[in-house]
C-alpha positions in Angstrom: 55.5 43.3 97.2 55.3 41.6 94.2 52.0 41.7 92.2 51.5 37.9 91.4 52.1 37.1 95.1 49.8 40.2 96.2 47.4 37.3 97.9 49.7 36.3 100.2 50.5 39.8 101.8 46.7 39.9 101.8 45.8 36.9 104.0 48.6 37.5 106.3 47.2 40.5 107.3 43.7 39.2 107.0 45.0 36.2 109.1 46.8 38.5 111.5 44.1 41.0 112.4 41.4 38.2 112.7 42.9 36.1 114.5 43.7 39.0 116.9 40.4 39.8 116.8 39.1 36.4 117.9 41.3 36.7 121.0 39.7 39.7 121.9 36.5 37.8 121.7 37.6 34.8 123.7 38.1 37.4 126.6 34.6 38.9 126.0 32.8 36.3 126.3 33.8 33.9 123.2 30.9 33.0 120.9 28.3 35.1 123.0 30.8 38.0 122.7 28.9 41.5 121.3 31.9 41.7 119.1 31.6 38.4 117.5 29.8 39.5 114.3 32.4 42.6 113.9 34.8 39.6 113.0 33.1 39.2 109.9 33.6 42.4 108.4 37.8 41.8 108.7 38.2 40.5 105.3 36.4 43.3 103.4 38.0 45.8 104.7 41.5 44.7 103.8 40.2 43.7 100.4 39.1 47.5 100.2 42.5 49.0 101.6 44.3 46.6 98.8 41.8 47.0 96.3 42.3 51.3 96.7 46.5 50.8 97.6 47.5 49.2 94.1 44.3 52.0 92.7 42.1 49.1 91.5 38.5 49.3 91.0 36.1 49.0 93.7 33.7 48.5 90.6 34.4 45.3 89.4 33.9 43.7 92.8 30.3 43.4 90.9 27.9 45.6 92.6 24.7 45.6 90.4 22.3 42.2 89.8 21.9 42.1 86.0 21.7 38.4 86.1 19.1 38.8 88.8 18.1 34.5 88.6 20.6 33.8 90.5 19.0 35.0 93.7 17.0 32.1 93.5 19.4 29.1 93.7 21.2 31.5 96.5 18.3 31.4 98.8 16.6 28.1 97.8 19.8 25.8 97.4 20.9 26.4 101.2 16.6 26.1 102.2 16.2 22.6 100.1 19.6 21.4 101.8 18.1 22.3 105.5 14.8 21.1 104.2 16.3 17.4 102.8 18.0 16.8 105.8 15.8 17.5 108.1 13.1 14.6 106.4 16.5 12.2 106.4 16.9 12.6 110.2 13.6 11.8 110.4 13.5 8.8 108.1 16.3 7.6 109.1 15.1 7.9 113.1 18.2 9.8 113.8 16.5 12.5 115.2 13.1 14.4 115.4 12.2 17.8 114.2 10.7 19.8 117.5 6.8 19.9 116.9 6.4 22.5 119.1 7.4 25.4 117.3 4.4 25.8 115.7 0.9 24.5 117.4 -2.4 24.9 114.9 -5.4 24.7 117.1 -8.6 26.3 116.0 -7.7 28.2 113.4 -4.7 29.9 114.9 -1.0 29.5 115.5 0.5 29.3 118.6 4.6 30.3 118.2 7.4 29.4 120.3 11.1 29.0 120.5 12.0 31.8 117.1 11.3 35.4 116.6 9.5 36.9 114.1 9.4 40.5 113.3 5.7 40.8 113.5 5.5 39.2 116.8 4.9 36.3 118.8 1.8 36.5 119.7 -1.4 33.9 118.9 -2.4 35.2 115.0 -4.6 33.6 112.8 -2.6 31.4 109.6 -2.7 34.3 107.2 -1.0 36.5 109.2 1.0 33.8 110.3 2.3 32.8 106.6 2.7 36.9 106.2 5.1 37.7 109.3 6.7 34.5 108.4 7.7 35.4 105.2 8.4 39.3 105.9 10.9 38.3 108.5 12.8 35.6 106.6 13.2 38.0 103.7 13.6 40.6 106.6 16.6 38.6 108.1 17.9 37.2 104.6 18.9 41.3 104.0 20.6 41.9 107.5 22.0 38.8 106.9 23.7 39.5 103.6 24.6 42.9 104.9 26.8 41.1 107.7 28.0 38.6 105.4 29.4 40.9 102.5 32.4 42.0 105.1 33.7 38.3 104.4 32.0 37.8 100.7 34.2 40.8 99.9 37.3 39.3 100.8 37.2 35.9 99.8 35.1 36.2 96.4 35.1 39.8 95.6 38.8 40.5 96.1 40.2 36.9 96.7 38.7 34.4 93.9 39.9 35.8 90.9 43.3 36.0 92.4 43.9 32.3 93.2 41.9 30.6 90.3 44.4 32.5 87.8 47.1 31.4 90.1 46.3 27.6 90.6 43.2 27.1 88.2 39.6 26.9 88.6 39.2 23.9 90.5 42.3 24.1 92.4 41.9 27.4 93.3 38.4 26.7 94.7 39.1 24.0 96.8 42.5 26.4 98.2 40.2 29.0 99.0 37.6 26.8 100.9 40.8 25.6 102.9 41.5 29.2 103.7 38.0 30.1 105.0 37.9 26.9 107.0 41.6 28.1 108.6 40.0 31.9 109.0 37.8 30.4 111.8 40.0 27.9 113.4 40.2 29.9 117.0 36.1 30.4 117.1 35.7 27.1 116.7 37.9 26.0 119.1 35.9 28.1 121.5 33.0 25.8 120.8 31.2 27.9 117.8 29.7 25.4 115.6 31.4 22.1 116.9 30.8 21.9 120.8 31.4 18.5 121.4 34.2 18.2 119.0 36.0 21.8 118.9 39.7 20.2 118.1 37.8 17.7 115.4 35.8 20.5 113.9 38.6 23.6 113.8 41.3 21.2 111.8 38.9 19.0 109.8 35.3 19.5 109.6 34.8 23.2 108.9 37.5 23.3 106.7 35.7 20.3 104.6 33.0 22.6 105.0 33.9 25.8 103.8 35.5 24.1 101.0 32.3 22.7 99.4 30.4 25.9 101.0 33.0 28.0 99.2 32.4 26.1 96.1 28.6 26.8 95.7 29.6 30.9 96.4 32.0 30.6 93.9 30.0 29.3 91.7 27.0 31.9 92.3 30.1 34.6 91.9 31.2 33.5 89.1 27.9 32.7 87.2 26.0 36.1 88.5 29.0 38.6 88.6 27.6 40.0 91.4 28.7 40.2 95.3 25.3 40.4 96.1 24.6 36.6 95.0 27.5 34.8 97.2 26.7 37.3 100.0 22.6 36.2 99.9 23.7 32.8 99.6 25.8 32.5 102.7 23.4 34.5 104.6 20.7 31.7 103.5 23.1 28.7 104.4 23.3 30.5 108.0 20.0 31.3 108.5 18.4 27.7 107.1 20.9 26.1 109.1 19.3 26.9 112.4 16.5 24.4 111.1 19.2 21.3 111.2 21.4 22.7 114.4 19.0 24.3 116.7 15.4 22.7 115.9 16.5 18.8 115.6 16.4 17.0 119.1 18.9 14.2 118.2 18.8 10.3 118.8 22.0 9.6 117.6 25.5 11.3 118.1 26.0 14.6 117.4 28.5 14.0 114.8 25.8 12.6 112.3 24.0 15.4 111.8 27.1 17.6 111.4 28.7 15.2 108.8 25.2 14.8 107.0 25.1 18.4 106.5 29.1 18.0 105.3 28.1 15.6 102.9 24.8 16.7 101.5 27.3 20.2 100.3 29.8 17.8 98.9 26.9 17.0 96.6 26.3 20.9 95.8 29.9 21.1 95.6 30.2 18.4 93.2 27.7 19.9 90.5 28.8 23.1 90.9 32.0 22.0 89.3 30.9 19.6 86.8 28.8 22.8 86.2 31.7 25.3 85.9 34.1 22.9 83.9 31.5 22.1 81.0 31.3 25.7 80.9 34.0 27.8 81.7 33.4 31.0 83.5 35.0 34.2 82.2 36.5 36.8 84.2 35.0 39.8 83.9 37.7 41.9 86.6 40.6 44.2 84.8 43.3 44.0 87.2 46.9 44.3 87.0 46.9 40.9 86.1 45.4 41.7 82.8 47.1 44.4 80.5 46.1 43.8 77.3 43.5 41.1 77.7 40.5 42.4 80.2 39.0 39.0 80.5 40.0 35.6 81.8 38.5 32.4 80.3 39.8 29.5 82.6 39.6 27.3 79.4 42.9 28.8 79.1 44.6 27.3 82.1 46.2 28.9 85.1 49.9 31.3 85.3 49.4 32.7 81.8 48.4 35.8 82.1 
């Protein structure tokens, strides 16, 4: 196993257990399966097993939050992208947001259709704004929990290894492919795509995942921390919901699914206008660094 091509034994095995896995939960039910969100957790571990096999450092995964800001464009990027397209569909009349979650009469709030840790129940607004706000936050962090499982695979152990083999933006874009490709048999069960599962599993969530992957990246690479990219894909899940589950739809489907494709491209976009003004730095030692612990891409990709 040679150490330059160590990424390739990686997702073959990542790709091999996965997509195993995602058979089992086609026969348990597909997307409703209990075992759906175990799938998640696949890419971690193997990142682990490699990362303690050729005795790595579990450490410079990037564990602690000493550039703390970051949290910020994690959670609030993927809410002002929910946010922004929601008020499109509705300018635009191609769909409506549903009123009826929230009904204000007299003082008091009348919830339906979403959870909230706090309850249910008719409350007054201040109490409404509070359990709000407690279970989003509440969510966000059993969110991210979930999500590090594939936030350790792809940036933690994955990243670094394909930008120093094809280059920053290359290597981006490659590893968006590959995320896309990781849930091609979900979402030809129907997850995220329904009406167009064949469209979706070899085009759109691929398109997806690569300007998705982009942001994460860019939070990665910019905070040094796991935490960030794993935030930040819990907060593009859970904002989502307001686009997917709480717009009734004039139009097709497919325009709300390729708005949301498109308003990332934009994210996408300034990430890497972003990153290639100012070239990140690598902060990992690994055994593609012997004398040199750090990586500036400024430097180009294959020389080290």
């Amino acid at each position: 196993m040679k150490r330059e091509n160590i990424y390739i034994w990686y997702l073959a095995i990542v790709f091999a257990l996965s997509y195993l896995w995602q058979f089992v939960i086609f026969r348990t039910g597909g997307v409703q399966s209990p075992l759906f969100s175990f799938l998640m957790w696949i890419p971690g571990i193997i990142a682990i097993v490699f990362i303690l096999t050729k005795k790595e450092s579990l450490r410079k995964v990037g564990w602690g939050l000493k550039k703390w800001s970051y949290i910020f464009p994690a959670i609030f990027i993927p809410l002002t992208v929910a946010i922004s397209i929601v008020l499109l569909m509705e300018a635009l009349h191609w769909g409506t947001f549903d009123s009826k979650l929230f009904t204000f009469k007299n003082g008091m709030v009348e919830i339906s259709n979403i959870k909230l840790i706090l309850g249910n129940q008719s409350q007054n607004i201040p109490f409404f704004i509070l359990n709000f706000l407690l279970s989003h936050a509440i969510f966000l962090v059993v969110g991210s929990i979930i999500t590090l499982g594939e936030e350790l695979g792809w940036r933690g152990y994955l990243q670094e290894k394909v930008l120093r083999k094809f280059g920053l933006n290359q290597g981006l874009i490659f590893l968006g492919i590959i995320w896309g490709y990781w849930h091609l048999p979900i979402i030809l069960m129907g997850f995220n795509f329904p009406n167009h599962p064949i469209l979706g599993a070899l085009l759109l969530m691929p398109l997806g995942t690569i300007f998705l992957g982009i942001f994460m990246g860019w939070l990665y690479l910019r905070s040094r921390s796991i935490w960030v990219p794993a935030l930040a894909h819990a907060s593009a899940n859970l904002f989502s919901q307001l686009i997917f589950s709480f717009i009734i739809m004039h139009q097709n489907e497919s325009f709300r699914q390729l708005t949301w494709i498109a308003a990332w491209g934009i994210i996408a976009i300034l990430c890497l206008i972003n990153l290639n003004r100012n070239k990140p730095i690598f902060w990992q030692e690994t055994n593609a660094t012997t004398h040199n612990k750090s990586f500036n891409l400024t430097e180009g990709a294959g020389q080290h």
